[in-house]
N, C-alpha and C positions, 0 to 999 in steps of 0.2 A: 387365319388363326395359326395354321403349322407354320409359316413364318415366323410371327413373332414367338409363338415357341421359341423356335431355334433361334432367334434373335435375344430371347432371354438368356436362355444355356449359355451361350456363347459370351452372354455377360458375366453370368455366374460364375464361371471359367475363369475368366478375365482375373476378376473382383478376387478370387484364392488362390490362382497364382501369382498376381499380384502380391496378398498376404504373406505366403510362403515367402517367396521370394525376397522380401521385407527381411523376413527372420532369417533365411541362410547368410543375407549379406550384413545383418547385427553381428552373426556368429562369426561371419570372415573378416569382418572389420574388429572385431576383441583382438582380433591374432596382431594386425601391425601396432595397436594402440598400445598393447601389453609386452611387444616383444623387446622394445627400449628396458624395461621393467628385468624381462627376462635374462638378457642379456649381461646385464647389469649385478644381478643377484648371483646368477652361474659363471660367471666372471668368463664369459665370452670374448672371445676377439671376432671383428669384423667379419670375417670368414666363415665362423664356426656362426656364427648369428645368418649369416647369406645361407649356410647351408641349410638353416631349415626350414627355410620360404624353400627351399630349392625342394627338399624332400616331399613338400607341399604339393608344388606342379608336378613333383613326380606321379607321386598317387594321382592327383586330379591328370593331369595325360594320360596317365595309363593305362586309365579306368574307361576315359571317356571314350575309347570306340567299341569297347563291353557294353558299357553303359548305354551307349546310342542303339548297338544292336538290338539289344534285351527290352529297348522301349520299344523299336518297330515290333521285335515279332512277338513280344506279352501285350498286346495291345488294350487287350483287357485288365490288364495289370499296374497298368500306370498309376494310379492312384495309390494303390500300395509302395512300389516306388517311391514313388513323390513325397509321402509322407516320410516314411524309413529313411529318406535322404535327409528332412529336417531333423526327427531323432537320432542319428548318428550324429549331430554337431555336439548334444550333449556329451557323449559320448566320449570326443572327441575332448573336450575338455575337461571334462573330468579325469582322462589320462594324465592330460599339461598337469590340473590341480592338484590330485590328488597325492601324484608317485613324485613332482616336481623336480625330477633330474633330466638333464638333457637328454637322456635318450629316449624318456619316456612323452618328454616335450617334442623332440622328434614324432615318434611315432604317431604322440596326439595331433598331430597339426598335418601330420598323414589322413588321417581318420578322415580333417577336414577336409583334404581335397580330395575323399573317394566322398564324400555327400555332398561336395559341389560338380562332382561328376557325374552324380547318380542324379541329380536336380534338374541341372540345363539342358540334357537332348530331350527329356521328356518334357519337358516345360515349354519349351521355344518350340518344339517342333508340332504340338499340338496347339501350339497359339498357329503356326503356320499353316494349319490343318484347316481349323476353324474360322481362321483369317484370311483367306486365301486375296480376297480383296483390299485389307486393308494391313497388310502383313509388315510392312515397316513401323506402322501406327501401333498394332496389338504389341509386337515386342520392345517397342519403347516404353508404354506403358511399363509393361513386366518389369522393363526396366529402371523406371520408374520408382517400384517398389523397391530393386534394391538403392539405387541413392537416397529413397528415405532410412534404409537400415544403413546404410552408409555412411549417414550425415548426425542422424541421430546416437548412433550407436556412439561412437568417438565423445562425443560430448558429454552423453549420463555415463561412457564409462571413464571418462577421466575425471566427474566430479565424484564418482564411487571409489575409485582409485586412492584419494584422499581420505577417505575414511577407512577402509580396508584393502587388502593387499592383494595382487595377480593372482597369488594361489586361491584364498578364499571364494573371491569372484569367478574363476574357473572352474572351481566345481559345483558352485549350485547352479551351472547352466544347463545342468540336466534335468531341472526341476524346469526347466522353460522349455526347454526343447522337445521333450517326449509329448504333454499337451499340446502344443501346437503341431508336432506332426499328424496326431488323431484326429485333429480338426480338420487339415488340409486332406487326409484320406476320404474322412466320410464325405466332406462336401463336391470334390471332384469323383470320385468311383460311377456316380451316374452318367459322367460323361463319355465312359468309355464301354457303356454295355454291347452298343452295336458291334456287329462282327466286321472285323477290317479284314481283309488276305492278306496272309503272312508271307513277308517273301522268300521266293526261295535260295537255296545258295550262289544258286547261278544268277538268278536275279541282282543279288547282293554285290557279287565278282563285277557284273557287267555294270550298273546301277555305279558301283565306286568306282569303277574304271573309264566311265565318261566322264565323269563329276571329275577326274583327276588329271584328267587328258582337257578339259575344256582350258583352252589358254585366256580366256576372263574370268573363268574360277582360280584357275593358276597365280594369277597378276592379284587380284585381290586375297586371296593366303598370304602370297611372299607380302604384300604390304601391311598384311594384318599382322604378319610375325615379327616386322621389325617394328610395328610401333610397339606390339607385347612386349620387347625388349626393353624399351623403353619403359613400358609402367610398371615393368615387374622393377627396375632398378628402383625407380621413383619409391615404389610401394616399400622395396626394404629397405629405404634407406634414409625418405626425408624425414620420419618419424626418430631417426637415430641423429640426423641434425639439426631437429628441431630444441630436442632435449638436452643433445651433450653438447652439441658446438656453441648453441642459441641458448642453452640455461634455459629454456620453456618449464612451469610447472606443468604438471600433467592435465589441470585444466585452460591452461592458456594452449596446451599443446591438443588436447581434445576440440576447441574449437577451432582449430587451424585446420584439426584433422576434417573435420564437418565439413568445412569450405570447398574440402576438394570432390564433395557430392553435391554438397546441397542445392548447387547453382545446376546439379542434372534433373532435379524434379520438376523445374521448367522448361530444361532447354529438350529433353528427350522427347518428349511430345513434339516439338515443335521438329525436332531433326527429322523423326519418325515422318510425319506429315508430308514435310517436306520433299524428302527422298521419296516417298508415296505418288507427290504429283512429279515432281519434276524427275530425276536419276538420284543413284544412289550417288554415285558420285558429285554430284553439282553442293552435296551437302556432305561432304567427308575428307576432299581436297582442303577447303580451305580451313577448314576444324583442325586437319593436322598441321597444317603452316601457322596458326596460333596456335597450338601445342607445342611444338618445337620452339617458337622462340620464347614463350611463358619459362621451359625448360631451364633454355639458354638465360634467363633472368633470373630466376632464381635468387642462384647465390650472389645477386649483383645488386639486390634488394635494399636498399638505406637505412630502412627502419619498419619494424617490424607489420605498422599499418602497409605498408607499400608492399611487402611480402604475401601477409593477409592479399590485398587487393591479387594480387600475380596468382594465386594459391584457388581465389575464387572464379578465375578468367578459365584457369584449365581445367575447374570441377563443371563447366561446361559441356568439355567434349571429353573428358578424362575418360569415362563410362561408357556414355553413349555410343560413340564410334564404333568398338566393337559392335552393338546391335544393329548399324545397321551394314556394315560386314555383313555378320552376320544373315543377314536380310539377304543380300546381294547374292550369298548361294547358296540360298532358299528358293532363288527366283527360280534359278532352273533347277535345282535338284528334283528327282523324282516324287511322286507323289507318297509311295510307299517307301522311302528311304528320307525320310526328311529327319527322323531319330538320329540314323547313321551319317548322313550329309551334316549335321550339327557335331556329331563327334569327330567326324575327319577333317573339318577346318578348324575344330579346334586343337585337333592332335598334330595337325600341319605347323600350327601356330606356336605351339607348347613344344614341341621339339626344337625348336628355334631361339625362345625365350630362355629354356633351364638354364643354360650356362648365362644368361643375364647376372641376376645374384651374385653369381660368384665373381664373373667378370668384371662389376661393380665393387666389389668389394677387394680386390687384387689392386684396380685404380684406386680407392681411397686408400690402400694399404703404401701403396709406392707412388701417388699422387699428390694426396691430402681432398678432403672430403667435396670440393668446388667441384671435381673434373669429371664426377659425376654426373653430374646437371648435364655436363654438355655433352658428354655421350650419349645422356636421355636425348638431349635434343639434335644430335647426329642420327640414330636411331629413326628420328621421328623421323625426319628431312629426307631420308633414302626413302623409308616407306611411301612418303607422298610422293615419290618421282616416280614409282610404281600407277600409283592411280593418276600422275599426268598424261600417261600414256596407255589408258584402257579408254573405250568406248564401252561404256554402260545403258544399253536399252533402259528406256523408261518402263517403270514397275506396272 
């Protein structure tokens, strides 16, 4: 009977950070859908558009090994978290809407990456907690939910977009967000009544200093940062050639946007599984090698169905990868640091990526907009020569 107890909980769990996770990644998916929009209205150049995805990771890096801390040792707390982290995306937009000048667009889309920072170490590290078995599987899931907010989002809001404008829709998303964080508080808080040991400083020092020293955690960062580099370009920029080089309305451009998730709501389950039985690796190599050449094709696309198709191939692994990264150093990380071990591969990762953006945006500046693609897909191609050369214990 106390088995399936905890076999329930553990669903429960699952089933609302799933939910959650659904709605922060609606919330981060408005931002590249809307920023062509923004861009556009505020009479942006390339740069000044890069910079504020860039200010984005900043916030979300900076936060994330705060953020990671603060979820090991409030243990009991997490669910307040977790929720706070969805209500600050209204938040967060209602700055973009309401004040709608660049700086305060800045700042908003700051906001966003301190509540996708405040979201992922407690999120993923308590699937790792309560999954300890089947731990590739639970955070694909999770991840899961966000390629449904990913896929979906893009799509009703590019047909919304037609009827009303980035401002208006930026700021009732406060009317959305603040409900749904309440939800996700009250239904997870039971999970964390139990008393966990807090670690201690010295714990923490030594705990990050294997974790940083291990050279298969090592190898898998430096690969996870170059392919970040790579989807951070992708992220600000295919949306800007979809609309201005391509003429895309905003609903043919909304379901373009969809494609590059919607094909993770089957494949992540299956990636997850997989790295479960076999290595993480045997399922993350070849993901980035068609990733990199999708990349590379791109702009080499004939017509806009064959583009679509290329767009749908890397909302495969576009997502996913990361999770099970991710995964990969979760295997060893500590039991009481798994919060903190989630935020320092991702601050590993995010220190690497910022100058993406900009870097991207310097090449479409003195390039022209193609030579992007293939940096994304250079990017990829290094990262995978990383994981050609780890040996990855099976999970």
């Amino acid at each position: 009977m106390t088995e399936l107890i905890i076999q329930k909980q553990r669903q429960v769990l699952l089933i609302f950070l799933f939910i959650g996770h659904t709605g922060i990644h609606w919330f981060k998916q408005m931002f590249p859908v809307i920023l062509p929009y923004i861009k556009q209205d505020l009479e942006l150049s390339n740069v000044e558009a890069a910079t504020i995805v860039t200010a984005n990771e900043v916030a979300s890096g900076g936060l994330t090994v705060p953020s990671g801390i603060v979820a090991d040792k409030y243990y009991k707390h997490r669910a307040i978290i977790l929720g706070g982290a969805v209500g600050l995306c209204g938040l967060a937009y209602f700055f973009v809407g309401f004040f709608a000048n660049y700086l305060f667009v800045i700042l908003g889309f700051m906001v966003l990456g301190l509540a996708s920072a405040l979201w992922h170490p407690p999120a993923q590290s308590s699937l790792s907690t309560f999954f300890p078995d089947k731990r590739g599987f639970a955070l694909a899931v999770h991840g899961v939910g966000a390629s449904i907010g990913d896929s979906i989002g893009p799509l009703l809001i590019g047909f919304i977009l037609v009827s009303v404008g980035w401002v208006y829709l930026s700021t009732i998303q406060f009317a959305v967000a603040i409900p749904l964080g309440i939800i996700v508080c009250i239904a997870t808080k039971n999970h964390f009544n139990t008393s966990m040991e807090s670690p201690t400083l010295s714990s923490y020092i030594s705990g990050i200093g294997s974790l940083v020293k291990n050279p298969y955690v090592l190898t898998v960062m430096f690969g996870g940062s170059f392919t970040g580099m790579a989807r951070l370009a992708i992220f600000a920029f295919l949306g800007i050639y979809l609309t201005e080089y391509l003429g895309y309305s905003s609903v043919w451009y909304g379901i373009n946007w969809a494609l590059l998730y919607v094909m993770g709501i089957v494949s992540q389950p299956i990636m997850g599984y997989l790295s479960d039985k076999f290595s993480r690796k045997t399922v993350v190599l070849p993901a980035l090698l068609i990733l990199a050449i999708c990349y590379f094709l791109l702009p080499l696309a004939p017509n806009p169905i064959i583009l679509g198709i290329i767009i749908a191939i890397m909302g495969m692994f576009f997502y996913g990868i990361s999770n099970i990264t991710t995964a990969a150093v979760l295997d060893v990380a500590s039991s009481q640091l798994q919060g903190t071990s989630t935020s320092v591969e991702g601050l590993f990762r995010q220190v690497f990526t910022l100058p993406s953006p900009i870097i991207a945006g310097i090449i479409i500046d003195s390039f022209g907009i193609t030579y992007v693609f293939y940096y994304a897909a250079a990017m990829v191609f290094i990262g995978s020569i990383f994981w050609m050369f780890i040996k990855i214990p099976k999970s």
